[in-house]
CHARMM-style PDB file with segment names, atoms N, HN, CA, C and O in Angstrom:
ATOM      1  N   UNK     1       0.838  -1.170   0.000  1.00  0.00      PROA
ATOM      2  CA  UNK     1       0.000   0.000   0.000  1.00  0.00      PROA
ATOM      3  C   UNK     1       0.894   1.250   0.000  1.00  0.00      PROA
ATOM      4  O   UNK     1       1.814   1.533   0.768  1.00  0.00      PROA
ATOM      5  N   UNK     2       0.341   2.006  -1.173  1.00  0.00      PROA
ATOM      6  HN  UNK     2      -0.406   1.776  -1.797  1.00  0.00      PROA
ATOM      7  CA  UNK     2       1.436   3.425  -1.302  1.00  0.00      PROA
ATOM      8  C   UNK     2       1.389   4.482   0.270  1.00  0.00      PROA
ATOM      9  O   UNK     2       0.457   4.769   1.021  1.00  0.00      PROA
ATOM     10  N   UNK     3       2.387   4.726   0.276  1.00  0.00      PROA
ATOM     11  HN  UNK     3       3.144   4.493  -0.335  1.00  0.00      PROA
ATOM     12  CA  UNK     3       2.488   5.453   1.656  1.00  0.00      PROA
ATOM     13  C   UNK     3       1.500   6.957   0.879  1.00  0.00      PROA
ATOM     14  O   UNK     3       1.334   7.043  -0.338  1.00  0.00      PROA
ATOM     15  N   UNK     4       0.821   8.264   2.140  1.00  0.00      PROA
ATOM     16  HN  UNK     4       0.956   8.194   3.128  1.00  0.00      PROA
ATOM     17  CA  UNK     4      -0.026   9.278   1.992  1.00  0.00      PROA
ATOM     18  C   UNK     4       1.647   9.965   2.127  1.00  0.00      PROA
ATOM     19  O   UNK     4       2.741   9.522   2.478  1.00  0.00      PROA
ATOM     20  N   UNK     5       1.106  11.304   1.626  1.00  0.00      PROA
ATOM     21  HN  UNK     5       0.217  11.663   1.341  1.00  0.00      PROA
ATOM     22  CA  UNK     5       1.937  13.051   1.644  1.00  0.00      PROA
ATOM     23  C   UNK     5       2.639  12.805   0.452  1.00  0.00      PROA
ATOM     24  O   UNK     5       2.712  12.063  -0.528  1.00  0.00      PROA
ATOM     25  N   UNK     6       3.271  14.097   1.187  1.00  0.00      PROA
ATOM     26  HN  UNK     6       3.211  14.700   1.983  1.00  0.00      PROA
ATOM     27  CA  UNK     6       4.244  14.159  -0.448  1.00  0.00      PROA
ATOM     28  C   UNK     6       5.216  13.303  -0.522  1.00  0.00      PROA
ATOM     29  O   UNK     6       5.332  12.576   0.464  1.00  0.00      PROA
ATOM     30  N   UNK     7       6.166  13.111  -1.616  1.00  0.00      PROA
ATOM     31  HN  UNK     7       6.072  13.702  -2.417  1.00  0.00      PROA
ATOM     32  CA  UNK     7       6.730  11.918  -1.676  1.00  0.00      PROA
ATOM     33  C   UNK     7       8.290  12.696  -1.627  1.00  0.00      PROA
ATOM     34  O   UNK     7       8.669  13.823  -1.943  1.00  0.00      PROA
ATOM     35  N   UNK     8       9.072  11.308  -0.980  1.00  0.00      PROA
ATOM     36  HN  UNK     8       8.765  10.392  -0.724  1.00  0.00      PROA
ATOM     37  CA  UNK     8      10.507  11.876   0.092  1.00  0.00      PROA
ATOM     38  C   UNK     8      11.794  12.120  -1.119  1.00  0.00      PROA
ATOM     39  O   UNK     8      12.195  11.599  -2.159  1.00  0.00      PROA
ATOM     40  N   UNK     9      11.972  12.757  -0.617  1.00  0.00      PROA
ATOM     41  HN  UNK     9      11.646  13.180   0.228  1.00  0.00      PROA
ATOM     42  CA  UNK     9      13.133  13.244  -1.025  1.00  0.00      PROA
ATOM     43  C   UNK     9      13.237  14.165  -1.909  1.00  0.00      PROA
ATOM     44  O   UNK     9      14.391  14.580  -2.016  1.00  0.00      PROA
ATOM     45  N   UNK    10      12.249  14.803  -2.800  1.00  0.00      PROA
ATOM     46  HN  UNK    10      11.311  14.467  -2.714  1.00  0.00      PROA
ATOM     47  CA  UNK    10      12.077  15.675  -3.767  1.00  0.00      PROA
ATOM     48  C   UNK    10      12.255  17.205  -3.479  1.00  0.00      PROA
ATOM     49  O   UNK    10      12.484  18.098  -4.296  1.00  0.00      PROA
ATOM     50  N   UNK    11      12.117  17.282  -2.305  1.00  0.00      PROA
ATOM     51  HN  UNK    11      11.931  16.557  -1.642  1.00  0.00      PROA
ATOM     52  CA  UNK    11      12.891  18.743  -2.208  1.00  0.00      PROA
ATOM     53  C   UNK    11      14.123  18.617  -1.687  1.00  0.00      PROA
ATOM     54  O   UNK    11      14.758  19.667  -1.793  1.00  0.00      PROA
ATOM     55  N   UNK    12      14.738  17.700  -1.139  1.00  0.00      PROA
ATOM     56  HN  UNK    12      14.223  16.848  -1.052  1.00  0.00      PROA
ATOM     57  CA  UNK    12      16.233  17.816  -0.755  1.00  0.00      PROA
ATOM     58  C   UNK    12      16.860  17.968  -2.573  1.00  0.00      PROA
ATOM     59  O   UNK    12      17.807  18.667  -2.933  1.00  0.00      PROA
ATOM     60  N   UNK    13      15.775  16.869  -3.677  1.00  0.00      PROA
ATOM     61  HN  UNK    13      15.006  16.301  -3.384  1.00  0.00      PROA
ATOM     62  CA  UNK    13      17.094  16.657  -4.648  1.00  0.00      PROA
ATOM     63  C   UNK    13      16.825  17.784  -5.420  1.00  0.00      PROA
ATOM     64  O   UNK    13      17.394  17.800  -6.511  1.00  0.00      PROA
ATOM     65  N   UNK    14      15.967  18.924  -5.093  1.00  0.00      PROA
ATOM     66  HN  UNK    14      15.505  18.912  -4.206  1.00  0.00      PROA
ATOM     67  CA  UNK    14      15.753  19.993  -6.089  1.00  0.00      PROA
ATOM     68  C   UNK    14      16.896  20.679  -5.344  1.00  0.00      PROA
ATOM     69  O   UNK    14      17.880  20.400  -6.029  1.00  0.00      PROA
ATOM     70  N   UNK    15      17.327  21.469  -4.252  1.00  0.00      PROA
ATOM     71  HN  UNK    15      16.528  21.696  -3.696  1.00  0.00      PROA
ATOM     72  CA  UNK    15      17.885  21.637  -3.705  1.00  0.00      PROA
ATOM     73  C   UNK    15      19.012  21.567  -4.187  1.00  0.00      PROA
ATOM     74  O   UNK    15      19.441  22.441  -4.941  1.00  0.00      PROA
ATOM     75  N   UNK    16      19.895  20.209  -3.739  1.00  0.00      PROA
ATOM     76  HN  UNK    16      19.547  19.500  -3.127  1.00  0.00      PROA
ATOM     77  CA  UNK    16      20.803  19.827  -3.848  1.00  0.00      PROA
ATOM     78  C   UNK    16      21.200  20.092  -5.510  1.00  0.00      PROA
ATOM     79  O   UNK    16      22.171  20.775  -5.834  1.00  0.00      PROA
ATOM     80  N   UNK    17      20.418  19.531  -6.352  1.00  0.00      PROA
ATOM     81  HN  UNK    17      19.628  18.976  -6.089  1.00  0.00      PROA
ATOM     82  CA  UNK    17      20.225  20.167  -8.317  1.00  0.00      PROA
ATOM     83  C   UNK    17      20.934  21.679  -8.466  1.00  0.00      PROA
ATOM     84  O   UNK    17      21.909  22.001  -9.145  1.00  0.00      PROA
ATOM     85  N   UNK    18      19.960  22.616  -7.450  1.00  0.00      PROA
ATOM     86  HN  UNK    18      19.167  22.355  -6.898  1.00  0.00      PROA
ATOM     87  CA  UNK    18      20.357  23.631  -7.882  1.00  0.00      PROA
ATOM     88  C   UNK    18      21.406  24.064  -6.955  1.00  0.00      PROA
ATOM     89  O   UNK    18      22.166  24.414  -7.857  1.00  0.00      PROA
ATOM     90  N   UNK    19      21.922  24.269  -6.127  1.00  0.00      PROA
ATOM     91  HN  UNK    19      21.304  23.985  -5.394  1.00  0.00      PROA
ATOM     92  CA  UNK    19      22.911  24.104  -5.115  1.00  0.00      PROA
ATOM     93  C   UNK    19      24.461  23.761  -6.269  1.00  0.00      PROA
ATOM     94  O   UNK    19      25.527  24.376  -6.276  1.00  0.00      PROA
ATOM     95  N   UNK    20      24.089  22.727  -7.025  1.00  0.00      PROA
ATOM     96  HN  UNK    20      23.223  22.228  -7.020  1.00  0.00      PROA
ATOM     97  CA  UNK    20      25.217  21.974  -7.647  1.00  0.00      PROA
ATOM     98  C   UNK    20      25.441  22.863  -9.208  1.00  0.00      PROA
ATOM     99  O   UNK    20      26.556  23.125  -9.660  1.00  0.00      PROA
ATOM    100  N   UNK    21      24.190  23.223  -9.850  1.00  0.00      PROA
ATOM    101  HN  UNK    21      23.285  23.010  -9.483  1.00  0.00      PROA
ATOM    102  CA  UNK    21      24.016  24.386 -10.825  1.00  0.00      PROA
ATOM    103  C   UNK    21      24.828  25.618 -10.196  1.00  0.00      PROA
ATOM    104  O   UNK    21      25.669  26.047 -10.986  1.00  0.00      PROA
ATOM    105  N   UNK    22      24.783  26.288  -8.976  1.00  0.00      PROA
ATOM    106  HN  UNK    22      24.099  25.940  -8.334  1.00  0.00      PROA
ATOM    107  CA  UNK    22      25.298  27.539  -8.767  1.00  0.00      PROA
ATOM    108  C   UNK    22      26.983  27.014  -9.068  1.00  0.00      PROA
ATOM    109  O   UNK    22      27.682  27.571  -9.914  1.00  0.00      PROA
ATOM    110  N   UNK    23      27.440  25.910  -8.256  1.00  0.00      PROA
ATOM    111  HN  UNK    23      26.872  25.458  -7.569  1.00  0.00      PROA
ATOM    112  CA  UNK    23      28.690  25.738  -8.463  1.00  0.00      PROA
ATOM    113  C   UNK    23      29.233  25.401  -9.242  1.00  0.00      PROA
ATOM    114  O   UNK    23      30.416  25.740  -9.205  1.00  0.00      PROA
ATOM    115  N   UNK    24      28.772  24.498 -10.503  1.00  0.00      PROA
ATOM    116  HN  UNK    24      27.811  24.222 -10.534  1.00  0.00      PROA
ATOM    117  CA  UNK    24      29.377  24.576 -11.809  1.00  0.00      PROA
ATOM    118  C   UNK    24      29.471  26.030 -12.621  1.00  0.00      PROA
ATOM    119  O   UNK    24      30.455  26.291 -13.313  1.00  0.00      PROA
ATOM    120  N   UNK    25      28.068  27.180 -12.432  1.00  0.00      PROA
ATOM    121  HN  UNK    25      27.269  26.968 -11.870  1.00  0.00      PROA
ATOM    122  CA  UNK    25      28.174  27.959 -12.798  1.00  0.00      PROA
ATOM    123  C   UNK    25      29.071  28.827 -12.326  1.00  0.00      PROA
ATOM    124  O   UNK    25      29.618  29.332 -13.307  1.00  0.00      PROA
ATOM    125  N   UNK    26      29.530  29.287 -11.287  1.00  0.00      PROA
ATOM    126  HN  UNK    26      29.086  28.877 -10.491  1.00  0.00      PROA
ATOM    127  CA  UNK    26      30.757  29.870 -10.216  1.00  0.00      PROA
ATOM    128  C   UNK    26      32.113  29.356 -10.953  1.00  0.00      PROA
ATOM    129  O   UNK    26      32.819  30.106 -11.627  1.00  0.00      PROA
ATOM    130  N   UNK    27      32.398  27.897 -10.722  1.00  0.00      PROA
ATOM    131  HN  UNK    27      31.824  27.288 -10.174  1.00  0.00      PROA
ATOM    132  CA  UNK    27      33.461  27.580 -11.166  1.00  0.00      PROA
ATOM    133  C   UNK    27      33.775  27.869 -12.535  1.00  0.00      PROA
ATOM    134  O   UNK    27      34.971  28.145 -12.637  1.00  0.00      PROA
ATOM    135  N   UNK    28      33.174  27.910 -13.602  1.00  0.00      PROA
ATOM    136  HN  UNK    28      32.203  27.686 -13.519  1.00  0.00      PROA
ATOM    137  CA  UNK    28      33.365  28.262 -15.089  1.00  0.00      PROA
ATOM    138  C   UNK    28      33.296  29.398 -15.095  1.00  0.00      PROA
ATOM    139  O   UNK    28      34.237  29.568 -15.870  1.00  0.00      PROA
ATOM    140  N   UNK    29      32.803  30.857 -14.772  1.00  0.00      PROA
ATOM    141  HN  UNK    29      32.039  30.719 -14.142  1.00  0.00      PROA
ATOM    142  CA  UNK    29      32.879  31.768 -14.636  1.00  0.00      PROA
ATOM    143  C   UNK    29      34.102  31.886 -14.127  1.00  0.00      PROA
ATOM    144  O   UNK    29      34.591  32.732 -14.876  1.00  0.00      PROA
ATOM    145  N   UNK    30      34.959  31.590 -13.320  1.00  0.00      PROA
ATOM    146  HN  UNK    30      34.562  30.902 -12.712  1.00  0.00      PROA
ATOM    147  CA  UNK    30      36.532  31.542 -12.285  1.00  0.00      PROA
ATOM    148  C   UNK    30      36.941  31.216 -13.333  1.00  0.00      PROA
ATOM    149  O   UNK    30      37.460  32.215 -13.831  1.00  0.00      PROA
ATOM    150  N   UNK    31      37.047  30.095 -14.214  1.00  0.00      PROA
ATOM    151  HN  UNK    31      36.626  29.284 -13.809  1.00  0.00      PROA
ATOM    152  CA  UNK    31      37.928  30.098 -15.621  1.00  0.00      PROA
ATOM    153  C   UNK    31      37.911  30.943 -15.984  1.00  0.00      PROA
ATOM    154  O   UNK    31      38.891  31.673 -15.839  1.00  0.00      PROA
ATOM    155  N   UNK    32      36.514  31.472 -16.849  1.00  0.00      PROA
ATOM    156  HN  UNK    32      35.718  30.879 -16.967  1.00  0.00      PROA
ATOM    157  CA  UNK    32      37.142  32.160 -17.602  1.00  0.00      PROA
ATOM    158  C   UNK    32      37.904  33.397 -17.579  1.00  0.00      PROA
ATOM    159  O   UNK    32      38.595  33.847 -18.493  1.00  0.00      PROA
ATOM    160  N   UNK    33      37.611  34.103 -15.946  1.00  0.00      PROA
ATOM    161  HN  UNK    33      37.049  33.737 -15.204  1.00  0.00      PROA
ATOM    162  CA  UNK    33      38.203  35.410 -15.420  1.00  0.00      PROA
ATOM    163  C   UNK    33      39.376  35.011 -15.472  1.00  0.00      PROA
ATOM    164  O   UNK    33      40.127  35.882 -15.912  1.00  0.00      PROA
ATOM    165  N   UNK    34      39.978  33.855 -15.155  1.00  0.00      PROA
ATOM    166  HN  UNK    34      39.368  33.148 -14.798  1.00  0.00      PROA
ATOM    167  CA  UNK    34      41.459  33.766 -15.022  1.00  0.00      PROA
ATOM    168  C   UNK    34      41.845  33.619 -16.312  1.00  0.00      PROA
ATOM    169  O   UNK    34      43.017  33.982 -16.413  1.00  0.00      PROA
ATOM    170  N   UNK    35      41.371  33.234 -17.400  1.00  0.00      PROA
ATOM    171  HN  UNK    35      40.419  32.939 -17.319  1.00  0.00      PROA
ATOM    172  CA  UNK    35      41.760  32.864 -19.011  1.00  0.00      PROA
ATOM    173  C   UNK    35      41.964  33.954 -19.346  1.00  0.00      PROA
ATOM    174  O   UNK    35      43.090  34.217 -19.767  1.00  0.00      PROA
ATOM    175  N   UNK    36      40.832  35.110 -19.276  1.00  0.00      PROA
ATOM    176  HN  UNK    36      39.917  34.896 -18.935  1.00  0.00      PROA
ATOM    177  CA  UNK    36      40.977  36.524 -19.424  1.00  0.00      PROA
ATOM    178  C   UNK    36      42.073  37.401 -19.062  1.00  0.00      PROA
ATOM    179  O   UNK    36      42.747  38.048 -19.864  1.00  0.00      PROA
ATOM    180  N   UNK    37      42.234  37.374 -17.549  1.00  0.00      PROA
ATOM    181  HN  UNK    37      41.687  36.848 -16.898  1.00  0.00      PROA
ATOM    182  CA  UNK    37      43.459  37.678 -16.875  1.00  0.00      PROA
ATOM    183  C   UNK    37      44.845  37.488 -17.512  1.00  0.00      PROA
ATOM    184  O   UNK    37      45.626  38.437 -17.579  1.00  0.00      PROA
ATOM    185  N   UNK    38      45.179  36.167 -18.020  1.00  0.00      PROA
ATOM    186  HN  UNK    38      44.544  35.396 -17.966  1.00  0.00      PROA
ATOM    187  CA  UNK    38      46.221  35.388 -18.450  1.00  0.00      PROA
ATOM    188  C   UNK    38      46.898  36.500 -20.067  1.00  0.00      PROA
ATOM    189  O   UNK    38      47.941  37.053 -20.413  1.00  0.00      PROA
ATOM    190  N   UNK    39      45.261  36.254 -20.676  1.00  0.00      PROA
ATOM    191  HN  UNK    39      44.413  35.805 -20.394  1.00  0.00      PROA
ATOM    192  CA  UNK    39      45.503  36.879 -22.150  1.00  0.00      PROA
ATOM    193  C   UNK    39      45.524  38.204 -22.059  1.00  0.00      PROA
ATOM    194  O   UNK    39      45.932  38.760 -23.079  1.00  0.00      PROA
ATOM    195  N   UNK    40      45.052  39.273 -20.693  1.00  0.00      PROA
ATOM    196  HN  UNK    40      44.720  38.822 -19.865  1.00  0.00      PROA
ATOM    197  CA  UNK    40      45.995  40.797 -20.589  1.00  0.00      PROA
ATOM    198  C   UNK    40      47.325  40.723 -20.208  1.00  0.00      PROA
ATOM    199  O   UNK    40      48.146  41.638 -20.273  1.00  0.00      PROA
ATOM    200  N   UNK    41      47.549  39.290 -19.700  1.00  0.00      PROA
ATOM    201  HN  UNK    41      46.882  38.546 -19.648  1.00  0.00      PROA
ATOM    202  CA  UNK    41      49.073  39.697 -18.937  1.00  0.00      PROA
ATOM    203  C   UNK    41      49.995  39.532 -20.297  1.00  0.00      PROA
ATOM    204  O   UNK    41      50.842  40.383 -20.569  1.00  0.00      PROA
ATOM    205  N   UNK    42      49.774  38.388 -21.123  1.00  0.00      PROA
ATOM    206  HN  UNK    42      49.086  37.696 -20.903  1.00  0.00      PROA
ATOM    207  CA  UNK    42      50.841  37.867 -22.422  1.00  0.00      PROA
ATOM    208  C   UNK    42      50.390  38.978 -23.115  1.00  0.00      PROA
ATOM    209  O   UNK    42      51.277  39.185 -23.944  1.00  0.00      PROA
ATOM    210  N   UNK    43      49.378  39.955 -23.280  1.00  0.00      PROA
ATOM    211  HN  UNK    43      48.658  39.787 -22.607  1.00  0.00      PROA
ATOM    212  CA  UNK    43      49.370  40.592 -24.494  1.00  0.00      PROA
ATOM    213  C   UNK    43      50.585  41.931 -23.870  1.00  0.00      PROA
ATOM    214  O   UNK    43      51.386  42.514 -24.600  1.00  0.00      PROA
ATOM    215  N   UNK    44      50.422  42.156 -22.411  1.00  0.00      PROA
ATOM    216  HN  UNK    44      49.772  41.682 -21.818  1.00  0.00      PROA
ATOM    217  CA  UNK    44      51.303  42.702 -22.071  1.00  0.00      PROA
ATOM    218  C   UNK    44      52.395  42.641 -22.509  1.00  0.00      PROA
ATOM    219  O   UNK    44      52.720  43.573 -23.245  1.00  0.00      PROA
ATOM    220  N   UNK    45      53.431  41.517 -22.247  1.00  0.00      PROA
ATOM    221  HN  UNK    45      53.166  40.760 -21.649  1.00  0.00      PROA
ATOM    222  CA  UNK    45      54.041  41.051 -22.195  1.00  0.00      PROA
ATOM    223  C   UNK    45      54.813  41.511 -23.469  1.00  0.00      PROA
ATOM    224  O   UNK    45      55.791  42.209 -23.734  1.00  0.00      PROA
ATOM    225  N   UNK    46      53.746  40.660 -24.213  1.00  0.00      PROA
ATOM    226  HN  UNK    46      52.951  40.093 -23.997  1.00  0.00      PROA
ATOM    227  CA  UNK    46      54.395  40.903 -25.959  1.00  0.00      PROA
ATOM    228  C   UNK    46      54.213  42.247 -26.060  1.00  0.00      PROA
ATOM    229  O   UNK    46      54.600  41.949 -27.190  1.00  0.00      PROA
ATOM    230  N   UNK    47      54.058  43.194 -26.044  1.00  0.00      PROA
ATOM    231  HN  UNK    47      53.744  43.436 -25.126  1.00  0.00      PROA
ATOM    232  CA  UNK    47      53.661  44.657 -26.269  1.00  0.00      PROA
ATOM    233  C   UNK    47      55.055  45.174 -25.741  1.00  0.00      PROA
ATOM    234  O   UNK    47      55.775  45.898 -26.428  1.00  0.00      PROA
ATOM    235  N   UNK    48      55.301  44.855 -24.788  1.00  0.00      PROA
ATOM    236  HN  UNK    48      54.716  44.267 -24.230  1.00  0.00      PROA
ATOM    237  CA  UNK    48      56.617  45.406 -24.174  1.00  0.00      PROA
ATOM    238  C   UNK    48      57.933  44.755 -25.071  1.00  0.00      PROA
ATOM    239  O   UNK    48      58.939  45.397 -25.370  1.00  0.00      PROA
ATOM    240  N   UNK    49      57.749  43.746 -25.318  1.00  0.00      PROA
ATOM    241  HN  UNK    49      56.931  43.224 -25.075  1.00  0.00      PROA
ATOM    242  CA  UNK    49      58.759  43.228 -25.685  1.00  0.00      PROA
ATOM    243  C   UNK    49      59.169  43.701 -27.270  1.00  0.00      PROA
ATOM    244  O   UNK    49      60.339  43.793 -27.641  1.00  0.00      PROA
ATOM    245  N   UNK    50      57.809  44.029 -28.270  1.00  0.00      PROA
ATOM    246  HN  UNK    50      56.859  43.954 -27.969  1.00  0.00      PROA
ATOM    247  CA  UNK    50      57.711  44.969 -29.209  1.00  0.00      PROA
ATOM    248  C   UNK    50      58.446  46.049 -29.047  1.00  0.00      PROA
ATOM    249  O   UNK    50      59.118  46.427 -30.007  1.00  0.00      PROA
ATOM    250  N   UNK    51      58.486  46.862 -27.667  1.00  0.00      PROA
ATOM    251  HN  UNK    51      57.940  46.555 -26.888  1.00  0.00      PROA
ATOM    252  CA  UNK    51      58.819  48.361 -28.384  1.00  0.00      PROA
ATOM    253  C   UNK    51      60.358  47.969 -27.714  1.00  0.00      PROA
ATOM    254  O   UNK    51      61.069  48.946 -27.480  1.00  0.00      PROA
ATOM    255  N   UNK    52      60.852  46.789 -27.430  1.00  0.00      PROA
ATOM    256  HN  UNK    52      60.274  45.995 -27.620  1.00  0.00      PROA
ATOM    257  CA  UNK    52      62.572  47.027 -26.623  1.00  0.00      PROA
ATOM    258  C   UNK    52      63.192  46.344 -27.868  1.00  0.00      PROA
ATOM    259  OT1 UNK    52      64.411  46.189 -27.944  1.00  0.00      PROA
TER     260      UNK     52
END
């Protein structure tokens, strides 16, 4: 016989779903700021090394 209420666990795993969405989204965003970062520092880099 099916157990009555709502059924278990469905808001922990929505939760936990989106919980896990913020942190993939966080972490790929942190790439790419640092990818970004990387390609001002070498364009630096080479720019300087141009005018010596």
């Amino acid at each position: 016989m099916p157990k009555k209420g709502k059924a278990k666990n469905t808001v922990n795993k929505a939760k936990h779903s989106k919980l896990m969405n913020q942190k993939i989204t966080k972490l790929a965003l942190q790439k790419k700021k640092h990818k970004e970062r990387l390609k001002t520092i070498i364009k630096k880099i080479n720019d300087s090394k141009e005018k010596t």
